[in-house]
N, CA, C and O atoms as a Tinker XYZ file with bonds, in Angstrom:
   428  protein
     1  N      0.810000   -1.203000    0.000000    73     2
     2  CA     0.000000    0.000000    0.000000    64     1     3
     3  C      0.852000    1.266000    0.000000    63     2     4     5
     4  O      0.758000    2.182000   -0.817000    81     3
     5  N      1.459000    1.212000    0.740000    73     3     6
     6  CA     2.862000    2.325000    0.400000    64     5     7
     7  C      3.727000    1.986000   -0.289000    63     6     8     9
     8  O      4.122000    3.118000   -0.568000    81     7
     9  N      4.523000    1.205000   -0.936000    73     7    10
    10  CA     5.423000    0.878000   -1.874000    64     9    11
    11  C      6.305000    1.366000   -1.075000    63    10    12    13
    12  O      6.948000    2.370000   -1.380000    81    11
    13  N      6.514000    0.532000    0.410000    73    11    14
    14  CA     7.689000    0.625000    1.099000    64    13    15
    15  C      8.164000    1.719000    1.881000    63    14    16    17
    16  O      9.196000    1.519000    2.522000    81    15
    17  N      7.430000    3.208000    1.980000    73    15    18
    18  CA     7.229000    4.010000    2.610000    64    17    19
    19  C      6.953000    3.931000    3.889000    63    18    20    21
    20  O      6.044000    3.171000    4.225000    81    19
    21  N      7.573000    4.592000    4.760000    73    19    22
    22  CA     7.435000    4.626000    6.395000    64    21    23
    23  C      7.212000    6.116000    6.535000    63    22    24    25
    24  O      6.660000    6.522000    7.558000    81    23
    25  N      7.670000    7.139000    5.406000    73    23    26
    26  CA     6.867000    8.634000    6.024000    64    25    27
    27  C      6.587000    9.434000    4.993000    63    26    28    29
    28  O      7.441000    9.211000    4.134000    81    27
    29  N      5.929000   10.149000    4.674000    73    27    30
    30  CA     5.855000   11.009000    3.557000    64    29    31
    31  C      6.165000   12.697000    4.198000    63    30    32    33
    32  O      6.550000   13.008000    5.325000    81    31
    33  N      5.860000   13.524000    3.105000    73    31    34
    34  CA     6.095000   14.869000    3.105000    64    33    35
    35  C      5.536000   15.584000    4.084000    63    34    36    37
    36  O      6.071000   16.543000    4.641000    81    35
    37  N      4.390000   15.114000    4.330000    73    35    38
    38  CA     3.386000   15.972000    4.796000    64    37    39
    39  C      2.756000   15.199000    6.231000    63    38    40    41
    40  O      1.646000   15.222000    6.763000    81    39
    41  N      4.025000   14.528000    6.553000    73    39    42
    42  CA     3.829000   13.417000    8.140000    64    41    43
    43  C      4.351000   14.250000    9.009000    63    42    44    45
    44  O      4.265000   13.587000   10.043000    81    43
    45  N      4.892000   15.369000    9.333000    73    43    46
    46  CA     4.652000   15.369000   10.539000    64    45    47
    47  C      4.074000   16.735000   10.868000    63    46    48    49
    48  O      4.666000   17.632000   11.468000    81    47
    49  N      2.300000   16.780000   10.187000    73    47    50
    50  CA     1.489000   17.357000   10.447000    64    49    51
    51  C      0.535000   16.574000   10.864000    63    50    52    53
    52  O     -0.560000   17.028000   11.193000    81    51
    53  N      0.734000   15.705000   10.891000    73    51    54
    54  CA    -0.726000   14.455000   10.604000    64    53    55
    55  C     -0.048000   13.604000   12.057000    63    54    56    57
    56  O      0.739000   12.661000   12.140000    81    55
    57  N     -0.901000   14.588000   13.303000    73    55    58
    58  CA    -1.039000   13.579000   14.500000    64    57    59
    59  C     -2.576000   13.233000   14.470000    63    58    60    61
    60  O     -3.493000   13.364000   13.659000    81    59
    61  N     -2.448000   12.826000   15.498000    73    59    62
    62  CA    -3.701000   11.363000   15.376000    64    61    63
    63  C     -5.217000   12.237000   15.583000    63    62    64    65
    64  O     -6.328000   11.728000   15.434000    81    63
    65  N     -4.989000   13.432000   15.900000    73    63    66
    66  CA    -5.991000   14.090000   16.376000    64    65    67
    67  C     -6.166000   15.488000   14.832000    63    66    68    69
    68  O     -6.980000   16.409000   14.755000    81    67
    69  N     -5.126000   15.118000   13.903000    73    67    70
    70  CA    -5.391000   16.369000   12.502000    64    69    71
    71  C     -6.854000   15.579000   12.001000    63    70    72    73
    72  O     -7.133000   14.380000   11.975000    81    71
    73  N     -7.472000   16.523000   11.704000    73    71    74
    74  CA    -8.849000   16.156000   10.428000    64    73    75
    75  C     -8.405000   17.048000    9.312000    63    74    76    77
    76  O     -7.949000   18.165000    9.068000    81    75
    77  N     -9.014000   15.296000    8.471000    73    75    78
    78  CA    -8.235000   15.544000    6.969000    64    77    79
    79  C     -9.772000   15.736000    6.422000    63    78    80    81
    80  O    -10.778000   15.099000    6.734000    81    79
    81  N     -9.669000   16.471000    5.802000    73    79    82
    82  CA   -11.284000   17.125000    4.896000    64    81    83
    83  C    -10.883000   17.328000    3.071000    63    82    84    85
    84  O    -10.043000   18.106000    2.618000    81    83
    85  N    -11.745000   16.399000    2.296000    73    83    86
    86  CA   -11.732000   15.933000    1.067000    64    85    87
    87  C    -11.915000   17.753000    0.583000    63    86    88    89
    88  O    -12.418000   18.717000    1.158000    81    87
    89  N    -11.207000   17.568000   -0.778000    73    87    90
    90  CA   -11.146000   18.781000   -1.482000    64    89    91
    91  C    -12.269000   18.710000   -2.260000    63    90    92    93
    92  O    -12.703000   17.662000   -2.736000    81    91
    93  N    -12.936000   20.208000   -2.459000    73    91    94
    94  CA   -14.317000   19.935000   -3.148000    64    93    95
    95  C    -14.136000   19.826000   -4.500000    63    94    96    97
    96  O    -15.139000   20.216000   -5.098000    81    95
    97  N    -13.083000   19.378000   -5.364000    73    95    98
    98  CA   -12.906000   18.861000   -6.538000    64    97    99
    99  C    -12.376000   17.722000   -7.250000    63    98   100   101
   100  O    -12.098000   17.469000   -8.422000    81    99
   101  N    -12.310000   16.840000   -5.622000    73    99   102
   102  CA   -12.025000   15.445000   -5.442000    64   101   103
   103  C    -13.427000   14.834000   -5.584000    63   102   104   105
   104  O    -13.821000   14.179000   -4.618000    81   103
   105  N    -14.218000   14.949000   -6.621000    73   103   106
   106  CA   -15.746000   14.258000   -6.904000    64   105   107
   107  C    -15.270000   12.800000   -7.296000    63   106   108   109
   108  O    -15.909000   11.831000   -6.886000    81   107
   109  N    -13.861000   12.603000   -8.290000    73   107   110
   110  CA   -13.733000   11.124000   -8.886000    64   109   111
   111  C    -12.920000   10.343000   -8.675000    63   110   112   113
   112  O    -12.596000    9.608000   -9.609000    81   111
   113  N    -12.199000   10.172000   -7.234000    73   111   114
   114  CA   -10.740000    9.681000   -7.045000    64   113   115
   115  C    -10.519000    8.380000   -7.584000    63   114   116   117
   116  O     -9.535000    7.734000   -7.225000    81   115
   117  N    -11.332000    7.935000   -8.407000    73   115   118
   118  CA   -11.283000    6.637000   -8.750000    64   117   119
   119  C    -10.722000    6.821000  -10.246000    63   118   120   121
   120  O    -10.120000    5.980000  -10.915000    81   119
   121  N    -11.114000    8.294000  -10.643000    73   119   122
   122  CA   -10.941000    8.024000  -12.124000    64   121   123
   123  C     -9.191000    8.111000  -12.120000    63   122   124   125
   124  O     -8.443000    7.567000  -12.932000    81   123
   125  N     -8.949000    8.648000  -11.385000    73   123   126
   126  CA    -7.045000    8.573000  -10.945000    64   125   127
   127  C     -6.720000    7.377000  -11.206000    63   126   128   129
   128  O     -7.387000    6.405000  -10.853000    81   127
   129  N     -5.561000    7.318000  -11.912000    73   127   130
   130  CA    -5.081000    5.782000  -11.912000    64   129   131
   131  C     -3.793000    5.734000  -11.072000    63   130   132   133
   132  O     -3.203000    4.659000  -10.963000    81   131
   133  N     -3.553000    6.303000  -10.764000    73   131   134
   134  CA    -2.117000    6.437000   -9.473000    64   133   135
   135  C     -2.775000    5.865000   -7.989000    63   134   136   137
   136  O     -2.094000    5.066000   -7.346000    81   135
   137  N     -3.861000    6.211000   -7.563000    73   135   138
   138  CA    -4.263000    6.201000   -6.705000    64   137   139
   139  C     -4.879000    4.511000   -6.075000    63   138   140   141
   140  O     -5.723000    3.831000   -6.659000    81   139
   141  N     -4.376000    4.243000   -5.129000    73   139   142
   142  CA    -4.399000    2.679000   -4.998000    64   141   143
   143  C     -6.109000    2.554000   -4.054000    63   142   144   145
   144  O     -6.497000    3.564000   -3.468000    81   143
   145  N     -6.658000    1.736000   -4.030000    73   143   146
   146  CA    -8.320000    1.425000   -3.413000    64   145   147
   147  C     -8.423000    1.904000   -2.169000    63   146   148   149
   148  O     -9.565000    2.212000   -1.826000    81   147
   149  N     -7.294000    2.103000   -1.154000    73   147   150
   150  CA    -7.204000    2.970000    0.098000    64   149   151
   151  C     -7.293000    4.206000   -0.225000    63   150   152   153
   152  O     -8.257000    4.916000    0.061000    81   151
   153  N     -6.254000    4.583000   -0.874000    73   151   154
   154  CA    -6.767000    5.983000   -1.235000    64   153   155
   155  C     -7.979000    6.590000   -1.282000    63   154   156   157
   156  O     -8.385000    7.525000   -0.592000    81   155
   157  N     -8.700000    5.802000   -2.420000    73   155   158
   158  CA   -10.027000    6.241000   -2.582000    64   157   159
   159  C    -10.960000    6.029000   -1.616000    63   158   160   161
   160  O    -12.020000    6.622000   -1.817000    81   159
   161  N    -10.882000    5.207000   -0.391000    73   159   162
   162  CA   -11.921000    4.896000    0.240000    64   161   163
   163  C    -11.355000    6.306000    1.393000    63   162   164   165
   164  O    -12.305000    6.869000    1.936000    81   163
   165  N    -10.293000    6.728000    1.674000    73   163   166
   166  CA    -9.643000    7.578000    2.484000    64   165   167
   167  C    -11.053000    9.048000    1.633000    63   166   168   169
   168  O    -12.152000    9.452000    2.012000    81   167
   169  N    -10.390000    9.287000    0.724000    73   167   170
   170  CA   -10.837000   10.448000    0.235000    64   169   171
   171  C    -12.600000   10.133000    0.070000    63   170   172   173
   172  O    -13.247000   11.180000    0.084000    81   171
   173  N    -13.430000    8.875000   -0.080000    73   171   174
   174  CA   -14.959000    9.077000   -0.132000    64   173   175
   175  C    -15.123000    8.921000    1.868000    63   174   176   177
   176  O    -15.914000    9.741000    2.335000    81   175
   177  N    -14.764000    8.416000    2.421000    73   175   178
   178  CA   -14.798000    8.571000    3.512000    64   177   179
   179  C    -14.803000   10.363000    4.090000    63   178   180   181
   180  O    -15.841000   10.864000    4.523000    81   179
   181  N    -13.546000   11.119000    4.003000    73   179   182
   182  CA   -13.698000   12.684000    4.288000    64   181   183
   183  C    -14.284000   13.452000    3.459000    63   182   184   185
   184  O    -14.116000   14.665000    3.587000    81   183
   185  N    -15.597000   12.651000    1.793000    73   183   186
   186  CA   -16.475000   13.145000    1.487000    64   185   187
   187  C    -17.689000   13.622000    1.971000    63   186   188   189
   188  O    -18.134000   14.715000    1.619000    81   187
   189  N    -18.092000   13.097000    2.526000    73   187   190
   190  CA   -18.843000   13.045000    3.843000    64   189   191
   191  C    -19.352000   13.721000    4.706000    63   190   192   193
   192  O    -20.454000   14.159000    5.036000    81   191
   193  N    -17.678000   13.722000    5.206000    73   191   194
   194  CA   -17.785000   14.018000    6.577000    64   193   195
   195  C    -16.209000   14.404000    6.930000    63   194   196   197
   196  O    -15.297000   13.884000    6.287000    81   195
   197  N    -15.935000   15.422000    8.074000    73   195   198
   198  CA   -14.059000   15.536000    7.985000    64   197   199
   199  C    -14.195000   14.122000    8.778000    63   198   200   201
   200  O    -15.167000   13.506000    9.214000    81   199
   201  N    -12.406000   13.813000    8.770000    73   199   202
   202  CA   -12.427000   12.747000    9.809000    64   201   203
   203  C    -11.102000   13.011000   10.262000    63   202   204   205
   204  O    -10.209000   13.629000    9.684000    81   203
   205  N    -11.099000   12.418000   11.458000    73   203   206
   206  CA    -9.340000   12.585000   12.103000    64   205   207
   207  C     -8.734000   11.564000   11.510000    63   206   208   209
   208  O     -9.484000   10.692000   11.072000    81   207
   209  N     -7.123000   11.362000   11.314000    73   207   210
   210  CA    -6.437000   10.502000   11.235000    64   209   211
   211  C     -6.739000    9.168000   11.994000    63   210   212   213
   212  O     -6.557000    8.166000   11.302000    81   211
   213  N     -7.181000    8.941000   13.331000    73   211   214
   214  CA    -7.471000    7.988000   14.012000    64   213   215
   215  C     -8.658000    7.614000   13.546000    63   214   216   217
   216  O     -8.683000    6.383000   13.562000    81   215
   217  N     -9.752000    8.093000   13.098000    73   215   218
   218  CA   -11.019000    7.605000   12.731000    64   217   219
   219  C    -10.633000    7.206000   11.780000    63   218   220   221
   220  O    -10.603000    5.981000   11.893000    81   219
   221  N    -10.251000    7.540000   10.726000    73   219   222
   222  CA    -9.484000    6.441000    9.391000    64   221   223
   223  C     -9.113000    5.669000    9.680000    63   222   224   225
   224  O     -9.516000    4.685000    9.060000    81   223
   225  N     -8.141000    5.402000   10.733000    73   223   226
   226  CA    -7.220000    4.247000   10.680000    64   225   227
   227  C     -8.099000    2.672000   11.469000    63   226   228   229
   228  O     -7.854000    1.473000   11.341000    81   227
   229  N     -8.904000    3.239000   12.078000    73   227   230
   230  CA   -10.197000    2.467000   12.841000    64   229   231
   231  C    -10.892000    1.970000   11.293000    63   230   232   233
   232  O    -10.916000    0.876000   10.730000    81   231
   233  N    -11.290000    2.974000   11.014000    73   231   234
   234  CA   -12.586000    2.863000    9.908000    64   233   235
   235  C    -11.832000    1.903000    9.106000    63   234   236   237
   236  O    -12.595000    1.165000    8.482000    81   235
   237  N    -10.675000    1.675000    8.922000    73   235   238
   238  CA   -10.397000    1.034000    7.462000    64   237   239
   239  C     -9.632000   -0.026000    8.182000    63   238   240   241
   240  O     -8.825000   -0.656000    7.499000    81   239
   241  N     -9.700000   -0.205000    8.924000    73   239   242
   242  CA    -8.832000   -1.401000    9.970000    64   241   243
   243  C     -7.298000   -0.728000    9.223000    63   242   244   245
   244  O     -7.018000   -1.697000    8.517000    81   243
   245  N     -6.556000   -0.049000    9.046000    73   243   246
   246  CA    -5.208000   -0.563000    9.225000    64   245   247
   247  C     -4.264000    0.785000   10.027000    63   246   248   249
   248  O     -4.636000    1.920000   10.326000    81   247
   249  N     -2.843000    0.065000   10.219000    73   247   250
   250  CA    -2.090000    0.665000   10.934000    64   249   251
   251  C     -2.408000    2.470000   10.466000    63   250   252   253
   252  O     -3.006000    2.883000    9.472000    81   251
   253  N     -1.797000    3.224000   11.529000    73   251   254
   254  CA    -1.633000    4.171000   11.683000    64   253   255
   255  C     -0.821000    4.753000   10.776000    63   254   256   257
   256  O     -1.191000    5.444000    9.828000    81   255
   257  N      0.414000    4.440000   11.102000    73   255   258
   258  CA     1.194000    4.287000   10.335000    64   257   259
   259  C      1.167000    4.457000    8.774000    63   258   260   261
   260  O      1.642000    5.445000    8.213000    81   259
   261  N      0.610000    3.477000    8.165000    73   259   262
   262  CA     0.273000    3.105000    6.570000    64   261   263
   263  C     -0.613000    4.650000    6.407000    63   262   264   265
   264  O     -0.120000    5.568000    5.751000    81   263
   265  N     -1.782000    4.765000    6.998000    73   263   266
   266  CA    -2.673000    6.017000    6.840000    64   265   267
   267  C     -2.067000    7.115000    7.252000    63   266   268   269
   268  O     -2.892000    8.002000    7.034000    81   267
   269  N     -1.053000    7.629000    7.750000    73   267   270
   270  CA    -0.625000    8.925000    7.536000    64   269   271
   271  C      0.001000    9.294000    6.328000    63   270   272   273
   272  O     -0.041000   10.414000    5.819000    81   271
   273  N      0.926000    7.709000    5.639000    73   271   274
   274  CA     1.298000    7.970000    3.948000    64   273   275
   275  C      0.831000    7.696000    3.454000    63   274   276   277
   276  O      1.340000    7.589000    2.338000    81   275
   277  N     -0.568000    7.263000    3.557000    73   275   278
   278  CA    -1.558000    7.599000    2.635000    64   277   279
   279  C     -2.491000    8.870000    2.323000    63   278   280   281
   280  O     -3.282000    9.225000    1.448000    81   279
   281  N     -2.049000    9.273000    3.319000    73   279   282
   282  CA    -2.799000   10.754000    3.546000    64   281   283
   283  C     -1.874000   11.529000    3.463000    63   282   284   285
   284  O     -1.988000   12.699000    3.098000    81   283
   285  N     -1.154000   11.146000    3.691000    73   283   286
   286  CA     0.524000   12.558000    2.760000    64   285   287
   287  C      0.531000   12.602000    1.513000    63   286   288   289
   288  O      0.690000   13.630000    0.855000    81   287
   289  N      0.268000   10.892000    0.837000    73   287   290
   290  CA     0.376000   11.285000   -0.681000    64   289   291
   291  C     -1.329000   11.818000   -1.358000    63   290   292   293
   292  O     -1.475000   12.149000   -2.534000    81   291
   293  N     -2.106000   11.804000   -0.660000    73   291   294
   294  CA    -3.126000   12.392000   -0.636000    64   293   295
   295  C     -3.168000   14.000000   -1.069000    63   294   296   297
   296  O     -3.487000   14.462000   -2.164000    81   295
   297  N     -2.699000   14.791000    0.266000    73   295   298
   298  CA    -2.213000   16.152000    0.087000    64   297   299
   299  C     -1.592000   16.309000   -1.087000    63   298   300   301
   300  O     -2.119000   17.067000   -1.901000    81   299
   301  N     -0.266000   15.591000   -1.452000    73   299   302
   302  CA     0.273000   16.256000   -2.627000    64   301   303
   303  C     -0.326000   16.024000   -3.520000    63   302   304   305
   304  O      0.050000   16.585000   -4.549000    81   303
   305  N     -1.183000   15.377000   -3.591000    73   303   306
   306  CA    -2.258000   15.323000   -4.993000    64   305   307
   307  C     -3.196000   16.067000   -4.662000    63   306   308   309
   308  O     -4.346000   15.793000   -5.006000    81   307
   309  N     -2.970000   16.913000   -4.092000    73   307   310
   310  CA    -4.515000   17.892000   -3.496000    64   309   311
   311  C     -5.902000   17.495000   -3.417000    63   310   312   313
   312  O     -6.832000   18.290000   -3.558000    81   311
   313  N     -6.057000   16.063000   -3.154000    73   311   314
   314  CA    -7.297000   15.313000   -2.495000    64   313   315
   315  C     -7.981000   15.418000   -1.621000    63   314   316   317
   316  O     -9.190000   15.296000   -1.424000    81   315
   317  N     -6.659000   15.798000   -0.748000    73   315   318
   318  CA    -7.668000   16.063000    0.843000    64   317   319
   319  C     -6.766000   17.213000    0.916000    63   318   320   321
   320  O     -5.731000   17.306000    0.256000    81   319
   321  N     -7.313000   18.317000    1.965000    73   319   322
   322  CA    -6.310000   18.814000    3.410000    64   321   323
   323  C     -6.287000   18.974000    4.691000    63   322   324   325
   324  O     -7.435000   19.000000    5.135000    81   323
   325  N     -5.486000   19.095000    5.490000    73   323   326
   326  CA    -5.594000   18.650000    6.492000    64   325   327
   327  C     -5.508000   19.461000    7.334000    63   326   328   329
   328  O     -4.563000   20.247000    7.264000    81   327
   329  N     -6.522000   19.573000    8.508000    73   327   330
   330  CA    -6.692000   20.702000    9.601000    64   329   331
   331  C     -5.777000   20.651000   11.040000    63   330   332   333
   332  O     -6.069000   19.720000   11.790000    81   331
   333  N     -5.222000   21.124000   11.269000    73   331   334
   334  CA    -4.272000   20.918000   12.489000    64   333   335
   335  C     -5.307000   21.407000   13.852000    63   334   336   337
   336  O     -5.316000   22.632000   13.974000    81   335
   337  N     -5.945000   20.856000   14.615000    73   335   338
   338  CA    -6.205000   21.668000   16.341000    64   337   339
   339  C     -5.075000   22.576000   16.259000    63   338   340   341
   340  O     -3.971000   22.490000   15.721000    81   339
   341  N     -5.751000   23.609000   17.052000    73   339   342
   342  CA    -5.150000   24.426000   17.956000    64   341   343
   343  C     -4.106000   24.345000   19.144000    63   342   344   345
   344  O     -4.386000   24.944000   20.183000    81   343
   345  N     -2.901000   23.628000   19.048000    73   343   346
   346  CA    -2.137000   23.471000   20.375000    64   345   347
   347  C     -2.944000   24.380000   21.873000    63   346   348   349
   348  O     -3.305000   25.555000   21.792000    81   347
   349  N     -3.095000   23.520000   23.161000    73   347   350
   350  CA    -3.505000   24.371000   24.332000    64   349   351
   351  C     -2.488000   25.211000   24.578000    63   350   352   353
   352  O     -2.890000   26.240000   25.121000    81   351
   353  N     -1.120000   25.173000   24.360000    73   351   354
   354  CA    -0.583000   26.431000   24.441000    64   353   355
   355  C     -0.667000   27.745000   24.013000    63   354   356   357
   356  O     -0.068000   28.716000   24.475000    81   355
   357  N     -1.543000   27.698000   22.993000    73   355   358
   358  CA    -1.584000   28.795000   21.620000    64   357   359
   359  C     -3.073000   29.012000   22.071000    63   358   360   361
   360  O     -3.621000   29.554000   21.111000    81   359
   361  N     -4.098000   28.821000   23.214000    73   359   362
   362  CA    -5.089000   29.207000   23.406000    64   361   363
   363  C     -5.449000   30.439000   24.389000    63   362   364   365
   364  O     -5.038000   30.807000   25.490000    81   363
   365  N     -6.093000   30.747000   23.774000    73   363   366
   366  CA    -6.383000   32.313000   24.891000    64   365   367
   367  C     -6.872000   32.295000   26.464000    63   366   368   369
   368  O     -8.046000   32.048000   26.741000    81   367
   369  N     -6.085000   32.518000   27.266000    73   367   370
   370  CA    -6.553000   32.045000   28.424000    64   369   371
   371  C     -8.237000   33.017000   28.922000    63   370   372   373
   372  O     -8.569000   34.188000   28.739000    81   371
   373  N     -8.824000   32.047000   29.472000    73   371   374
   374  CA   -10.195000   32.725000   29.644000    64   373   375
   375  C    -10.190000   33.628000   30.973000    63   374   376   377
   376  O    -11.055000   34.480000   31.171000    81   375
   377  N     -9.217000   33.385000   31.798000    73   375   378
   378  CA    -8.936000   34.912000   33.199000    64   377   379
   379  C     -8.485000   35.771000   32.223000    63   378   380   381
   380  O     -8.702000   36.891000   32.685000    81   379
   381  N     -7.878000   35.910000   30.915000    73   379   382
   382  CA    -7.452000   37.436000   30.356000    64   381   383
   383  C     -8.893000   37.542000   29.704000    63   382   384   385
   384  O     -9.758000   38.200000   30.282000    81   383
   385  N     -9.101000   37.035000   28.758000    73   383   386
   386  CA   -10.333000   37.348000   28.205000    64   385   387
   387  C    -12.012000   37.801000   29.472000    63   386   388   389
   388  O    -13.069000   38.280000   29.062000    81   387
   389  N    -11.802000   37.565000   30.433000    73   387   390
   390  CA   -12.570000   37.721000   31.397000    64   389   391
   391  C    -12.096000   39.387000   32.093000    63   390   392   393
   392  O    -12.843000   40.223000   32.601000    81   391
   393  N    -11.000000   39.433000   31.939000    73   391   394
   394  CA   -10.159000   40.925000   32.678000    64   393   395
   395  C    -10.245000   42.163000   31.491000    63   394   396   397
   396  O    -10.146000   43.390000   31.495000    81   395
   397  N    -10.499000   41.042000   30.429000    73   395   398
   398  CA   -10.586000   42.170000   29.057000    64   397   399
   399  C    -12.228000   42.810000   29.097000    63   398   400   401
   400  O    -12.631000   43.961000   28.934000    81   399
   401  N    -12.808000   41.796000   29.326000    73   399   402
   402  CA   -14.514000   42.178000   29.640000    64   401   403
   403  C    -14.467000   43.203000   30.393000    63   402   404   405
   404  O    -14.556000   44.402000   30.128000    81   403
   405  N    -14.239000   42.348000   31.884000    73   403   406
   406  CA   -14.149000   43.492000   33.115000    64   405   407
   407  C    -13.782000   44.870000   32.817000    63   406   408   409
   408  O    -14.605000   45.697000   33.210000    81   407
   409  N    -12.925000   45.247000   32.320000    73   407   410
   410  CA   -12.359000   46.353000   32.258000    64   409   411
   411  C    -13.186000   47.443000   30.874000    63   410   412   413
   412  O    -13.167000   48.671000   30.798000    81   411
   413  N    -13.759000   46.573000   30.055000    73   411   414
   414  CA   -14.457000   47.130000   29.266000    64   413   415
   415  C    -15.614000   47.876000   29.677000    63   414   416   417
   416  O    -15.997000   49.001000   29.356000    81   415
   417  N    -16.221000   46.770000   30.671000    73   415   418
   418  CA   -17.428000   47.479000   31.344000    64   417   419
   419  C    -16.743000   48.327000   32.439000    63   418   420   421
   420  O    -17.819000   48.745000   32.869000    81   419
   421  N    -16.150000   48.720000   32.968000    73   419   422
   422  CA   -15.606000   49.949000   33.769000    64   421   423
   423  C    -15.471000   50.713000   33.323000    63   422   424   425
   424  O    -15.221000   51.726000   33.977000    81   423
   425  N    -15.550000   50.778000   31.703000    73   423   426
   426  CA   -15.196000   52.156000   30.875000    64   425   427
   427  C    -16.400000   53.070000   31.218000    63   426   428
   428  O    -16.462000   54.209000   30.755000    81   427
């Protein structure tokens, strides 16, 4: 399924928690002839619906692993793309946003 691949380009965006969401001009991944029967079930699967990396790898029974280079070579064929969460570090803490209120209404 990978032709011996253990990582692709676009692996180390794709933790277990990225949702990969089908491109809205991915209508025929079948008519692709590069594209192997995972592929396509990867890309009608986030037709759908987005899905995380882990819900793929459930949904289609296989390793983790295999489905992140399948979903790397995905991206570079612009099939899917893939949404990263928000790291909790990079989130706005809600005591500033609460002190930002406060202080608004004191104006």
């Amino acid at each position: 399924m990978t032709r011996g691949r253990t990582t692709s380009a676009a692996q180390h965006r794709l933790d277990l928690i990225a949702v990969v969401v089908a491109e809205p001009h991915a209508d025929d991944p079948e008519a692709d002839s590069t594209l192997s029967p995972e592929h396509v079930d990867i890309v009608g699967l986030c037709r759908h619906a987005p899905q995380s990396v882990a819900e793929l790898s459930a949904e289609l029974d296989l390793p983790i692993g295999v489905v992140r280079v399948l979903i790397g070579d995905l991206v570079d064929s612009e099939f899917v793309h893939v949404n990263r969460p928000v790291p909790p570090a990079e989130l706005v803490d809600e005591s500033i946003l609460r002190d930002v209120i406060n202080g608004l209404r004191a104006l």
